[in-house]
C-alpha positions as YAML, in Angstrom:
chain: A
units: angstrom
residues:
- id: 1
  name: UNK
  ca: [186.88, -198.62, 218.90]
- id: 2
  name: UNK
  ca: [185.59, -201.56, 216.71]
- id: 3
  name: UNK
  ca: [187.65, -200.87, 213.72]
- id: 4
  name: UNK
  ca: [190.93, -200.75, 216.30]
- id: 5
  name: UNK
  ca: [190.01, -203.94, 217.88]
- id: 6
  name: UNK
  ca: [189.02, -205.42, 214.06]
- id: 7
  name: UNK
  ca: [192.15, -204.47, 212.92]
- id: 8
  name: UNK
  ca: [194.48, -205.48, 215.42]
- id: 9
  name: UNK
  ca: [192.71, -208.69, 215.63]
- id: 10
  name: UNK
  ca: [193.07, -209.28, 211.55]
- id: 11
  name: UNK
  ca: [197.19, -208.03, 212.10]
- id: 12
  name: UNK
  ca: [197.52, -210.73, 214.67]
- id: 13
  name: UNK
  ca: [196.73, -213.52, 212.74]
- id: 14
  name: UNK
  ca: [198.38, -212.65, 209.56]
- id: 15
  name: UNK
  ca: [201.50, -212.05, 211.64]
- id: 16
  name: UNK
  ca: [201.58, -214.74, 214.41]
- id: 17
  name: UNK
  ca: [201.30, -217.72, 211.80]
- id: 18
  name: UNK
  ca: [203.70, -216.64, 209.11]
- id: 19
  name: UNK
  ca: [205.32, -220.51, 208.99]
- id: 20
  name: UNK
  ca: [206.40, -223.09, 206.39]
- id: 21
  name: UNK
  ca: [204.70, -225.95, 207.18]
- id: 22
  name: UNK
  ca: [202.23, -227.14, 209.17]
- id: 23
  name: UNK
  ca: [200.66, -230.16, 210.72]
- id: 24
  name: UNK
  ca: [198.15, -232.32, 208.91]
- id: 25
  name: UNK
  ca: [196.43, -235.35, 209.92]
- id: 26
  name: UNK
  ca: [195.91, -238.70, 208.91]
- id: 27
  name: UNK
  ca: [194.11, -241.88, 208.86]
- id: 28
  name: UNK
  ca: [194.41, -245.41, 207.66]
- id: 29
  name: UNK
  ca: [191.42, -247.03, 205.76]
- id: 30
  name: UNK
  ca: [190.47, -250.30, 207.98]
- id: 31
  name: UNK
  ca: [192.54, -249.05, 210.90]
- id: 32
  name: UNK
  ca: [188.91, -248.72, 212.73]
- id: 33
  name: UNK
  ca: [186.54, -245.63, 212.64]
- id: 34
  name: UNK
  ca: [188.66, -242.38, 213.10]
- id: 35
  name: UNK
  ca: [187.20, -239.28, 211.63]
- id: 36
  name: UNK
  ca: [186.79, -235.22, 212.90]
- id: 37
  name: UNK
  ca: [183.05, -234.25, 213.39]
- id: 38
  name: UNK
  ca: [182.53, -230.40, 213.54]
- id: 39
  name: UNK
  ca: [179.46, -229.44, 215.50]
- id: 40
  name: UNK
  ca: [176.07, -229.71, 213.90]
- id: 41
  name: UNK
  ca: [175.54, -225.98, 212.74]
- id: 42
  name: UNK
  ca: [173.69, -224.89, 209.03]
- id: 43
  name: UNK
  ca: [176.71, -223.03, 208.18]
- id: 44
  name: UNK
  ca: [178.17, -226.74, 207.50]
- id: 45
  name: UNK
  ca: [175.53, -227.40, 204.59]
- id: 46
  name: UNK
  ca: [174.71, -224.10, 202.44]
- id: 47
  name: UNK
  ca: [171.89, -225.69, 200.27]
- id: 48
  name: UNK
  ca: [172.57, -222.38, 198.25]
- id: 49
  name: UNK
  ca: [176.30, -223.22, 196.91]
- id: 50
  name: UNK
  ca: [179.29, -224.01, 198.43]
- id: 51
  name: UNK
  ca: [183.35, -224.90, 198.36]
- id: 52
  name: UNK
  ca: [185.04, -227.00, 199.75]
- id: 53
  name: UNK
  ca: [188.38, -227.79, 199.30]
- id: 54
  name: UNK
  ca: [191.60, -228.90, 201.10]
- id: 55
  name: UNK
  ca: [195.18, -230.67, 200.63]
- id: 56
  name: UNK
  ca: [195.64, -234.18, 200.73]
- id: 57
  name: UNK
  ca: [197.89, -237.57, 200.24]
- id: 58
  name: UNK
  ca: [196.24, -240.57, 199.39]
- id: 59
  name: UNK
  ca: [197.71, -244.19, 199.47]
- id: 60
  name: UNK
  ca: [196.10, -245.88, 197.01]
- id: 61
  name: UNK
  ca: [198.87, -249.18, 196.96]
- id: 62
  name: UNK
  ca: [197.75, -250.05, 200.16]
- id: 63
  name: UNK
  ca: [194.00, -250.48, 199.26]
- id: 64
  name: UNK
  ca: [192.77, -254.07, 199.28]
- id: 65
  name: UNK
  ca: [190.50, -255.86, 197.25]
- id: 66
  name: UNK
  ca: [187.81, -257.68, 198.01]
- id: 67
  name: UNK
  ca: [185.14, -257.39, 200.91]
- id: 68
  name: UNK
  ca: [184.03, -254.78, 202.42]
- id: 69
  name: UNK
  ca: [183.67, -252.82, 200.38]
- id: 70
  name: UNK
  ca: [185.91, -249.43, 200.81]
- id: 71
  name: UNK
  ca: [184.58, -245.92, 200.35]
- id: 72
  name: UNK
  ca: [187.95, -243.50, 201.64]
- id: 73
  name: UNK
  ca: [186.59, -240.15, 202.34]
- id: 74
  name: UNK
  ca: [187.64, -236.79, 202.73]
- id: 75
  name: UNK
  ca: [184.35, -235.33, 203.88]
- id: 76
  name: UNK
  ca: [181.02, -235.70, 204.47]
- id: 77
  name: UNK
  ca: [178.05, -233.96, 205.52]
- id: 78
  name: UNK
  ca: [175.42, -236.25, 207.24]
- id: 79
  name: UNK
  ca: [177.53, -239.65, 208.14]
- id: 80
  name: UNK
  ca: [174.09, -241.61, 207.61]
- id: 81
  name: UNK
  ca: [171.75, -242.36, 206.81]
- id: 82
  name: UNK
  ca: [171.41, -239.64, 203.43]
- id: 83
  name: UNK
  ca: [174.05, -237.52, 203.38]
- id: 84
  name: UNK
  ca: [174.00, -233.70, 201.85]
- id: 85
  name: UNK
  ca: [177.40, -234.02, 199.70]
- id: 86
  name: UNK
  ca: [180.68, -235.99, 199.95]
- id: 87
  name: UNK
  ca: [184.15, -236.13, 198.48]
- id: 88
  name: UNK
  ca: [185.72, -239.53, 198.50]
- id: 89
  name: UNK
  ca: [187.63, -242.10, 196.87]
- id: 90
  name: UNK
  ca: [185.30, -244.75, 194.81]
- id: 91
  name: UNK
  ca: [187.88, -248.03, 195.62]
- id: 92
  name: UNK
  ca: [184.89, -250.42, 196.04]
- id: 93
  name: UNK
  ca: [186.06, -253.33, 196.17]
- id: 94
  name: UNK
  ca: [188.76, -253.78, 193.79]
- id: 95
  name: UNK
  ca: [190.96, -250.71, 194.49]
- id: 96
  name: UNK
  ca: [189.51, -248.28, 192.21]
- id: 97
  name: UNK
  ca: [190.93, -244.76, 191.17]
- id: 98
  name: UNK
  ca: [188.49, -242.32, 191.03]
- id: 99
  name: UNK
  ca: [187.62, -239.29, 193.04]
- id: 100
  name: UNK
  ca: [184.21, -238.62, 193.23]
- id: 101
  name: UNK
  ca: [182.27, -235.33, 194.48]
- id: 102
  name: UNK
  ca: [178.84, -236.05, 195.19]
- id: 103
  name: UNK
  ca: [175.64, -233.52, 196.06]
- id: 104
  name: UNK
  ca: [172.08, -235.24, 196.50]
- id: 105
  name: UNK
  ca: [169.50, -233.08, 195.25]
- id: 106
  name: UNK
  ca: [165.95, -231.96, 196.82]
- id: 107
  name: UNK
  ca: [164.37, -235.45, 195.09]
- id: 108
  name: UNK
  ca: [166.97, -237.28, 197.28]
- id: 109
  name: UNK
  ca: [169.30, -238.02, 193.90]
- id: 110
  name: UNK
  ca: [172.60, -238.22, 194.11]
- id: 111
  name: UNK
  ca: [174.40, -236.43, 191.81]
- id: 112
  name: UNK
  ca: [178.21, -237.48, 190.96]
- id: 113
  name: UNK
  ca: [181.54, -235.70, 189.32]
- id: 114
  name: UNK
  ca: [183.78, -237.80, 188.72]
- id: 115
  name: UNK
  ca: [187.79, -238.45, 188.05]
- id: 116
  name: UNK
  ca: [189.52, -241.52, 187.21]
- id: 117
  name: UNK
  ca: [193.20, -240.96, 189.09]
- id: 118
  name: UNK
  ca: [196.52, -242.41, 188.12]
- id: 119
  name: UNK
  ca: [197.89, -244.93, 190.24]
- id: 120
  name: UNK
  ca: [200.15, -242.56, 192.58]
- id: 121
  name: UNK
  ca: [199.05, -239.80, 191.54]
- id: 122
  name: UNK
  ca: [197.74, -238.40, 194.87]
- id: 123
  name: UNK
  ca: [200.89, -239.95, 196.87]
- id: 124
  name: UNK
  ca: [202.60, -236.23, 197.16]
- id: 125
  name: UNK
  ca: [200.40, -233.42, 198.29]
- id: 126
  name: UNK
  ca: [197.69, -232.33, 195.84]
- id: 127
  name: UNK
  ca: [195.27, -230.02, 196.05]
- id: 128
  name: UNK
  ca: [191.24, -230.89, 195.35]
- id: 129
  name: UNK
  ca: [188.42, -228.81, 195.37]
- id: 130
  name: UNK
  ca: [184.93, -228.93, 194.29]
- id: 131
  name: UNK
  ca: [182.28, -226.23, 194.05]
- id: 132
  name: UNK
  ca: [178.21, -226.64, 193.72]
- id: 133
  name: UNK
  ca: [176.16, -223.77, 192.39]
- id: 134
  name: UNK
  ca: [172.72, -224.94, 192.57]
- id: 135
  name: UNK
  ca: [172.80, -226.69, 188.52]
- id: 136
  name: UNK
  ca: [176.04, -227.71, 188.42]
- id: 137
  name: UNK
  ca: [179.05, -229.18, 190.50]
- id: 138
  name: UNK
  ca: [182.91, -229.44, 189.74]
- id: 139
  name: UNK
  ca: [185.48, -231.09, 190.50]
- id: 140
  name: UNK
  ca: [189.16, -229.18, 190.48]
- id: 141
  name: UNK
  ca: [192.85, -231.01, 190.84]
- id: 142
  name: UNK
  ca: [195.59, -228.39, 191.55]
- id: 143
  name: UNK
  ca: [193.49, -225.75, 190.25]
- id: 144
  name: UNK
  ca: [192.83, -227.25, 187.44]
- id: 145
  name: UNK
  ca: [188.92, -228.28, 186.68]
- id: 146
  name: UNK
  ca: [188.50, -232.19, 185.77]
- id: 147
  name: UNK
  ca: [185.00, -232.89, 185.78]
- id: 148
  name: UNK
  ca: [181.03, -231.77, 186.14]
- id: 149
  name: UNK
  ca: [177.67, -233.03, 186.59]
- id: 150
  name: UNK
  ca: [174.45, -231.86, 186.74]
- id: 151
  name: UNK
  ca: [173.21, -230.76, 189.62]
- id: 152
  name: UNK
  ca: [169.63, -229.21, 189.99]
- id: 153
  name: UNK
  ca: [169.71, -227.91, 193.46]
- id: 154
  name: UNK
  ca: [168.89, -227.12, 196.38]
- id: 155
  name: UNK
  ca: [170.51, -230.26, 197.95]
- id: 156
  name: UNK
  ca: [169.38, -232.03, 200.44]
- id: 157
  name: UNK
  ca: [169.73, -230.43, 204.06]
- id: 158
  name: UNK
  ca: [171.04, -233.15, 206.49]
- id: 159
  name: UNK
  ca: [170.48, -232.50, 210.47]
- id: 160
  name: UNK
  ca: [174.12, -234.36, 210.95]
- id: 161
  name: UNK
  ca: [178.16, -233.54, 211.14]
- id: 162
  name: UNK
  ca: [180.45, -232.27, 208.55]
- id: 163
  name: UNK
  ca: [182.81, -234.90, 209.34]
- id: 164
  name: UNK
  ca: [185.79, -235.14, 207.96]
- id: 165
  name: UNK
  ca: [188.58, -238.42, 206.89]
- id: 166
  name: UNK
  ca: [185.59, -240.67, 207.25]
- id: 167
  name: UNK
  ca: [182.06, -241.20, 205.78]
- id: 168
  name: UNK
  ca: [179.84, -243.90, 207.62]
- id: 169
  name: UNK
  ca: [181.14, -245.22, 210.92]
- id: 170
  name: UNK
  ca: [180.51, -249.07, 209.20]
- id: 171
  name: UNK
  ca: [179.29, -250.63, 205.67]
- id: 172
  name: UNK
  ca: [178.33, -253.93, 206.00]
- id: 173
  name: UNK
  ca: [178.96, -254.52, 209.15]
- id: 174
  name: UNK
  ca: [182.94, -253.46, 208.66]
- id: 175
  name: UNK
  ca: [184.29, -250.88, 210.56]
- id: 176
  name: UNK
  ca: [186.92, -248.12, 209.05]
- id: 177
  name: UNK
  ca: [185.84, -248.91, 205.75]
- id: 178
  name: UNK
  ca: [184.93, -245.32, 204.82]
- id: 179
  name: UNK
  ca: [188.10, -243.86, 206.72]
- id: 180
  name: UNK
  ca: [190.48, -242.30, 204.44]
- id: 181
  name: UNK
  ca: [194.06, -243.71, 203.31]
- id: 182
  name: UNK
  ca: [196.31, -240.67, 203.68]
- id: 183
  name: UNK
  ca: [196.71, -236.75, 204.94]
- id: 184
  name: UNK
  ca: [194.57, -234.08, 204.98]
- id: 185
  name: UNK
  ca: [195.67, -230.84, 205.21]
- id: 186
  name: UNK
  ca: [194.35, -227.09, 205.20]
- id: 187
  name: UNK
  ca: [190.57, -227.73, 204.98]
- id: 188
  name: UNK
  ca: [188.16, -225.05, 204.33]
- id: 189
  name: UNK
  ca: [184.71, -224.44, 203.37]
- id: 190
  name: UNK
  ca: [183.15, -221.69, 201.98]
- id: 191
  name: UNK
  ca: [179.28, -220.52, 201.73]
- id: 192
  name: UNK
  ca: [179.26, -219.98, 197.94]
- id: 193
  name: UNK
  ca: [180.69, -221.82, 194.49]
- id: 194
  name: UNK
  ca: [183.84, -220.16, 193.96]
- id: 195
  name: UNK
  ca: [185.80, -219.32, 190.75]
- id: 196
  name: UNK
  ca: [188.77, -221.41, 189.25]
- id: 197
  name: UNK
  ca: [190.73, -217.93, 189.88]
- id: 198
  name: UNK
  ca: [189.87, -217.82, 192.77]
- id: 199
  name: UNK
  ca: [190.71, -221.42, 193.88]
- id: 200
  name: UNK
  ca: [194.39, -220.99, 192.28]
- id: 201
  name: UNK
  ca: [194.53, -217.78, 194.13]
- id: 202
  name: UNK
  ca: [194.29, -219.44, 197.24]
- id: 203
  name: UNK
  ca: [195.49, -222.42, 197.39]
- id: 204
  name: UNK
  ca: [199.37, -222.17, 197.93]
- id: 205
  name: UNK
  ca: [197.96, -219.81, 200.91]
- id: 206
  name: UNK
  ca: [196.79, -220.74, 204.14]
- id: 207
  name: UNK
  ca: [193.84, -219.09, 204.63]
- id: 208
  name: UNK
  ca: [192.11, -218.25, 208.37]
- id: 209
  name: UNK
  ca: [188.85, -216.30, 208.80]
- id: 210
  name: UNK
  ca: [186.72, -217.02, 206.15]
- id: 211
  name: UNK
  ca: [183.33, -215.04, 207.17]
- id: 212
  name: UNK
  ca: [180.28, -217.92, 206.66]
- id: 213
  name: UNK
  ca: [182.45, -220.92, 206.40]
- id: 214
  name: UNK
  ca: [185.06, -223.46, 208.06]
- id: 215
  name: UNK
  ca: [188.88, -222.93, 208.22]
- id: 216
  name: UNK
  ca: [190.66, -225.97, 209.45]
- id: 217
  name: UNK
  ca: [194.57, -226.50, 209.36]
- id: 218
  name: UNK
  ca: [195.70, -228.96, 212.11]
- id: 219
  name: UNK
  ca: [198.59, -227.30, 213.47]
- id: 220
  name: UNK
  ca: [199.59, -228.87, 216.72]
- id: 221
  name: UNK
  ca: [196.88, -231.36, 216.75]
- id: 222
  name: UNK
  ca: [194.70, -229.01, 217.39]
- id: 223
  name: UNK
  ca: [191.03, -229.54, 215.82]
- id: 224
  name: UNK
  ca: [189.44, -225.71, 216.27]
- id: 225
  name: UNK
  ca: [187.87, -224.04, 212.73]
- id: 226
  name: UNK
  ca: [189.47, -221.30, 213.01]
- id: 227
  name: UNK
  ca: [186.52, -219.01, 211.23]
- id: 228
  name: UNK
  ca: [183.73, -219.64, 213.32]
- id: 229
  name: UNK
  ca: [185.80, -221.21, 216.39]
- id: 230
  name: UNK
  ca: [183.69, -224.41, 216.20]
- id: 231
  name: UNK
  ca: [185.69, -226.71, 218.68]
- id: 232
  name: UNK
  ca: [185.41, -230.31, 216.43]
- id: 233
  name: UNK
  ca: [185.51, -233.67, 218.34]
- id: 234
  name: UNK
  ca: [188.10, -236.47, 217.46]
- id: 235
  name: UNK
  ca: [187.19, -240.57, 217.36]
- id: 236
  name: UNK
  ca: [189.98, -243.05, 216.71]
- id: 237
  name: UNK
  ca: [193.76, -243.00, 216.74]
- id: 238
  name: UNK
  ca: [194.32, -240.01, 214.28]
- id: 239
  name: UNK
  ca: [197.68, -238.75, 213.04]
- id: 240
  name: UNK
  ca: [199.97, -235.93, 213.27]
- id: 241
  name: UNK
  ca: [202.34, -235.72, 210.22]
- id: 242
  name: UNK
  ca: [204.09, -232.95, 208.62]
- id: 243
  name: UNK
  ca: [201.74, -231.11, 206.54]
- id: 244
  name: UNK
  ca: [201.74, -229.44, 203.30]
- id: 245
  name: UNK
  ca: [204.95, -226.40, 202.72]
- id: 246
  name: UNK
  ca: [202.56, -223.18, 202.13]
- id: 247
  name: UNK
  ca: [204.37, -219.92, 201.39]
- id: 248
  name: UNK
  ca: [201.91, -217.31, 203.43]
- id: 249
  name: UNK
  ca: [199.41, -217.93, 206.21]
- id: 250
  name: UNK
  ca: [197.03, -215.09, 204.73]
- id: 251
  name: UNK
  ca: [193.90, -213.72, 206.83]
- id: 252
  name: UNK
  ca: [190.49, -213.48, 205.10]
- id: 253
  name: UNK
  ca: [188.05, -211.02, 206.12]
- id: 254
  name: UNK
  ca: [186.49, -210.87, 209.72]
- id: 255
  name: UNK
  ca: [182.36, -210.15, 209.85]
- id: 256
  name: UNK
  ca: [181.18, -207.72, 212.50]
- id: 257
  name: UNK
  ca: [177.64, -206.65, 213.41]
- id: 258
  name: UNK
  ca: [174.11, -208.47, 213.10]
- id: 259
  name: UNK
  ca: [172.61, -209.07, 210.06]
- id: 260
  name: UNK
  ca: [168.22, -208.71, 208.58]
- id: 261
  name: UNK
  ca: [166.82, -211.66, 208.16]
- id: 262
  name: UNK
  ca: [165.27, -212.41, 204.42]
- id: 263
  name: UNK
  ca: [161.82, -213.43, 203.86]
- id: 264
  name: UNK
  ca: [163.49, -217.21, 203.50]
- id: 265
  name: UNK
  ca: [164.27, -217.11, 207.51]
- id: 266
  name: UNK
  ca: [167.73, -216.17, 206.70]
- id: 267
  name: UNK
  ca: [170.40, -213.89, 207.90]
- id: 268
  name: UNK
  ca: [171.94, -212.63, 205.02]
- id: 269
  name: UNK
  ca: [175.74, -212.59, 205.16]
- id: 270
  name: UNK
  ca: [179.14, -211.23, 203.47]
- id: 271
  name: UNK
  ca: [181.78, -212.53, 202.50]
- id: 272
  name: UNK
  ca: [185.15, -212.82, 200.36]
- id: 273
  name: UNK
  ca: [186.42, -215.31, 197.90]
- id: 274
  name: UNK
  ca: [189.75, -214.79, 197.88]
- id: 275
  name: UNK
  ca: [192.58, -212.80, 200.08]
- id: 276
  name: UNK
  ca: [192.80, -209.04, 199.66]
- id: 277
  name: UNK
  ca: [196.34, -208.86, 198.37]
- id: 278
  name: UNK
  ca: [197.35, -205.68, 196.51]
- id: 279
  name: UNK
  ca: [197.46, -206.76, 192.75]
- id: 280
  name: UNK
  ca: [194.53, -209.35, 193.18]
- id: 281
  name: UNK
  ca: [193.27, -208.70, 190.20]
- id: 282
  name: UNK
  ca: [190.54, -211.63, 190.68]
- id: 283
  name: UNK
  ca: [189.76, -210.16, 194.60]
- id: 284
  name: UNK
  ca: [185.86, -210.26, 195.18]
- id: 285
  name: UNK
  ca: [182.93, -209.52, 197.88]
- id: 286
  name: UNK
  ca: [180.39, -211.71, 198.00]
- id: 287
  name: UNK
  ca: [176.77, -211.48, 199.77]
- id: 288
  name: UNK
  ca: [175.38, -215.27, 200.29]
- id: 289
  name: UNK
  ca: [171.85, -216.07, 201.57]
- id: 290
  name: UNK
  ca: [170.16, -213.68, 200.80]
- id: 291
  name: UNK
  ca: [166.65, -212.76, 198.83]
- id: 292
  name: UNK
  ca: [166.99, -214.90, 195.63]
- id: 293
  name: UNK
  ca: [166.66, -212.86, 192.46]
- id: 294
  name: UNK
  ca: [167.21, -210.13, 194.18]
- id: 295
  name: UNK
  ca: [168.78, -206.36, 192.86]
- id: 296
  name: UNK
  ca: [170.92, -204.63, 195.83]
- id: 297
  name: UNK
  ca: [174.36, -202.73, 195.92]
- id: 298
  name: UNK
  ca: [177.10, -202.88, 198.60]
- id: 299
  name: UNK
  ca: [178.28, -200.42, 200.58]
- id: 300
  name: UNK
  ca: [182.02, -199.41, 200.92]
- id: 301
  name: UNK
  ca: [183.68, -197.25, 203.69]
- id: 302
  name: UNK
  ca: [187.28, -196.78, 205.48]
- id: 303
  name: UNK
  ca: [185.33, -197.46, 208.72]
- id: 304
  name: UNK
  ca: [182.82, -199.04, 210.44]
- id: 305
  name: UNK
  ca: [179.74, -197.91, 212.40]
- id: 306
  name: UNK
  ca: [178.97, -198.83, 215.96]
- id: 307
  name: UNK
  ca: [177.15, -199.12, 217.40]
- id: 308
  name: UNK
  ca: [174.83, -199.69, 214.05]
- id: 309
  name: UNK
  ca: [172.88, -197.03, 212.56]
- id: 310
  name: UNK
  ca: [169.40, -197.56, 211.78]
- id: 311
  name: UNK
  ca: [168.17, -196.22, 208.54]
- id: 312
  name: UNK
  ca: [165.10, -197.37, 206.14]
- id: 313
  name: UNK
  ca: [165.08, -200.39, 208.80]
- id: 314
  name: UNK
  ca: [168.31, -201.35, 207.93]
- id: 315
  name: UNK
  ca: [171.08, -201.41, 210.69]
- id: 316
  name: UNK
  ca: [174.10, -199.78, 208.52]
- id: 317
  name: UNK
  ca: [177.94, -201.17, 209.64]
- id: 318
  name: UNK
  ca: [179.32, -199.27, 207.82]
- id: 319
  name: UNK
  ca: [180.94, -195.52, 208.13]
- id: 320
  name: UNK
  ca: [178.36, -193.17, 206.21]
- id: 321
  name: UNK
  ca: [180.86, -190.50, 206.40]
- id: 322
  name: UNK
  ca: [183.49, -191.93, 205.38]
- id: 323
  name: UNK
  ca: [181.61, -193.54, 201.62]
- id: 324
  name: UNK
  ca: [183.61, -194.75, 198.68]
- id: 325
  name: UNK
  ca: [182.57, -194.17, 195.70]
- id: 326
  name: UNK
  ca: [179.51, -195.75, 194.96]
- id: 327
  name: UNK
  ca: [179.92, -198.99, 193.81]
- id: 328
  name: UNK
  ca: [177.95, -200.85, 190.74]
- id: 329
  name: UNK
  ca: [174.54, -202.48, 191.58]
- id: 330
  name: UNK
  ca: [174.45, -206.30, 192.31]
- id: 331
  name: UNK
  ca: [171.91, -209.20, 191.89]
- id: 332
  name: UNK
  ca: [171.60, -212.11, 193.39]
- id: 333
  name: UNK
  ca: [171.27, -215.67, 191.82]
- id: 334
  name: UNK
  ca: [168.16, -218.17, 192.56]
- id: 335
  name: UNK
  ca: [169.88, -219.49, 195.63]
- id: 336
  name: UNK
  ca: [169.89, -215.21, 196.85]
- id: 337
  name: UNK
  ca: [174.01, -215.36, 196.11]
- id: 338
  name: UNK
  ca: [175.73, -212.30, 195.02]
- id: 339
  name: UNK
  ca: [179.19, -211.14, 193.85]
- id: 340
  name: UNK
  ca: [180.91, -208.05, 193.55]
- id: 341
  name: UNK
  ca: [184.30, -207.94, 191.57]
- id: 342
  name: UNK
  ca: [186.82, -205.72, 193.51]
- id: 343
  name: UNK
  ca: [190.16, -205.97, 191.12]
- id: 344
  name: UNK
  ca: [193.04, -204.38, 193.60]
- id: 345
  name: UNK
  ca: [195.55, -202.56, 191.92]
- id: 346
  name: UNK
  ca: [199.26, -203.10, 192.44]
- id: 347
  name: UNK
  ca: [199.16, -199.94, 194.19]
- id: 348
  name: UNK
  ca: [196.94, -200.19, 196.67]
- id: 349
  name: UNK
  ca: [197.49, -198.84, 199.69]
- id: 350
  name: UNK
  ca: [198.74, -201.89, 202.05]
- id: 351
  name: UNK
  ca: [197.47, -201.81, 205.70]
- id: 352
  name: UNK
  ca: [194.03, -200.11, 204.83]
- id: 353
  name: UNK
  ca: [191.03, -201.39, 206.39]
- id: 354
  name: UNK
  ca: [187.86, -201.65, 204.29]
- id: 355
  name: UNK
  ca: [183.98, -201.84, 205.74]
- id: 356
  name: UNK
  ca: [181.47, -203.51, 203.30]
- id: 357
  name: UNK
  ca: [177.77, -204.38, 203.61]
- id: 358
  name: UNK
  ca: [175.66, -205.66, 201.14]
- id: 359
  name: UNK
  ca: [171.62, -204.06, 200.56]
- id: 360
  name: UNK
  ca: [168.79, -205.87, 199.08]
- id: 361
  name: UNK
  ca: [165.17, -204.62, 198.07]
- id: 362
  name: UNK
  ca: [163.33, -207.54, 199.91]
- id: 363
  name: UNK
  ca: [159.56, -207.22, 201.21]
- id: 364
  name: UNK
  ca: [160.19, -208.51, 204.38]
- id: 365
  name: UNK
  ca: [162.56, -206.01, 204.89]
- id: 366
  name: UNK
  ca: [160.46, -203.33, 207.31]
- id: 367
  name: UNK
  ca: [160.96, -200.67, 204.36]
- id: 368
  name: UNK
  ca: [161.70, -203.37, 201.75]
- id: 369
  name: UNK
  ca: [165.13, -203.62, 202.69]
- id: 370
  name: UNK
  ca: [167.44, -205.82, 203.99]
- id: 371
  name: UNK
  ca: [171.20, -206.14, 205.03]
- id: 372
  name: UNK
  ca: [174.25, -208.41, 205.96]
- id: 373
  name: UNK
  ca: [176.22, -207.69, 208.34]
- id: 374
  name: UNK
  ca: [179.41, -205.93, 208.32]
- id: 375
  name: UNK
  ca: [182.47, -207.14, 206.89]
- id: 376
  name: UNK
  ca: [186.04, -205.90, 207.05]
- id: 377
  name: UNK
  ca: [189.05, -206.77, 205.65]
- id: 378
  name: UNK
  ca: [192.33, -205.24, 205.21]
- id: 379
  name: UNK
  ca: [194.76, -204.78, 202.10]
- id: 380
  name: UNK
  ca: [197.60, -206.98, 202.75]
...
């Protein structure tokens, strides 16, 4: 019964959303505070590594100079006072060009990547993205990376918003001055530092159901992630403008079941970085929060188990009977991060439904083991 209603949930989306273009929003810097505030959650500020990424237009001929000064932001976690990490537009005050991704570190240090821009350069729609892996964070323009900085992690862990087209609701006293000067367009966040393939992988593709993170893409003027359903509240006149001409509107995977939790507090969880596509030769699964420096190995089925089995106190999601062949061990990173590469062939067999779990040896597990929860997804 759960891998019917799974599956017919995952069809529905890929299906019912198969358009070519969307709905964006956007803002006007100095046009007054106007910004989208998701609900305060942890799953808006992985301390262990993150993405986030999204489509935008930016304005930069309409800038002023001068006072206030001007900070146009895409996103930010923690409006104020000491935010986690932003991406934003460094115009100051004399109409500057350069994008900046910034993370502040455990010693409250903020840590910067930045690009200088071309003037125009962002006036069509452009992809960004920028990933932080615990030591280092990047920057990427259409795909294409364009700058680093150190970054010794974890980052700071802010109690506020992810807010995004503003920063600060005031600098100096001046309203709107951290509200950004364009569109904004298929947002998305996900709970682990991605790879360049699998950012160009993705982003021509609008992407729903990312298990761990934040899926945002406007349509109708409607501001509901649709990953985790968060319902996000709206301040100031925002737009509704054409947004950006995607080819697919592509389902990720959909989690299922309840995960252990470490001996950091934490429920470990699983994930994908990409869509499962038949050819996706960069496809992988990836386990995030869990035991840090950790060995463990991932479970693959052609169905699910429910309710859960318990086992080695473990509750197993996954379809013991119906095993694939076992898969090659896994370790986690320092921030308990782990990936599994899962190359699809060109032949794979469209329509089937996969069941993954990932398994760490962790003390606190009650036989020293612990487990995400289920994930399925389905070759498309």
């Amino acid at each position: 019964m759960l891998r019917a209603s799974i599956t017919v949930s995952l069809f529905a989306v890929v299906t019912g959303a198969l358009e070519a273009q969307q709905d964006a929003v956007s803002f006007t810097n100095l046009g007054g505070n106007q910004h989208i505030d998701l609900p305060v959650s942890p799953l808006t500020v992985p301390a262990r590594g993150f993405t986030i990424e999204a489509w935008i237009t930016y304005d930069d001929s309409t800038i002023g100079t001068g006072a206030p000064w001007r900070w146009p932001t895409i996103c930010r976690h923690t409006p104020s006072p000491g935010e986690s990490y932003f991406l934003r537009v460094q115009a100051a005050q004399s109409a500057g060009r350069v994008l900046r991704f910034t993370v502040r570190d455990a010693s409250n240090t903020n840590r910067h990547a930045n690009y200088p821009f071309a003037a125009g350069e962002f006036a069509n729609w452009t992809h960004v993205a920028a990933t932080y892996d615990g030591q280092t964070s990047r920057l990427y323009v259409n795909g294409t990376q364009v700058a680093t900085a150190n970054a010794p992690g974890p980052i700071t862990v802010g109690n506020g918003h992810l807010r995004i087209g503003e920063g600060a609701d005031a600098v100096g006293g001046a309203v709107g001055t951290e509200v950004w000067n364009g569109a904004i367009d298929e947002f998305r966040l996900w709970p682990f530092p991605r790879t360049v393939e699998e950012i160009q992988s993705t982003m021509n593709q609008s992407v729903v159901a990312i298990p761990g993170g934040v899926s945002m893409d406007f349509s109708g003027g409607v501001f509901v992630d649709t990953s985790q359903g968060f319902t996000a509240t709206s301040v100031g006149p925002i737009g509704i403008v054409p947004g950006v001409t995607l080819p697919a509107f592509a389902a990720g995977g959909l989690p299922y079941g309840t995960a252990s939790t470490t001996c950091a507090g934490q429920r470990t969880g699983a994930s994908l970085g990409s869509v499962s596509m038949a050819g996706n030769q960069d496809f992988a699964l990836y386990g995030y929060d869990g035991p840090a420096d950790a060995t463990g190995a991932v479970l693959l089925a052609v169905g699910s188990q429910s309710p859960a089995v318990p086992f080695l106190g473990v509750d197993f999601h996954v379809a013991l009977g119906g095993l694939i062949p076992v898969q090659p061990p896994v370790s986690t990173d320092g921030f308990g991060t782990a990936r599994l590469p899962l190359a699809l062939a060109p032949t794979a067999q469209v329509g089937l439904s996969i069941y993954a779990q990932f398994l760490y040896v962790d003390s606190c597990g009650a036989q020293g083991l612990v487990g995400s929860d289920g994930l399925m997804f389905t070759i498309q």
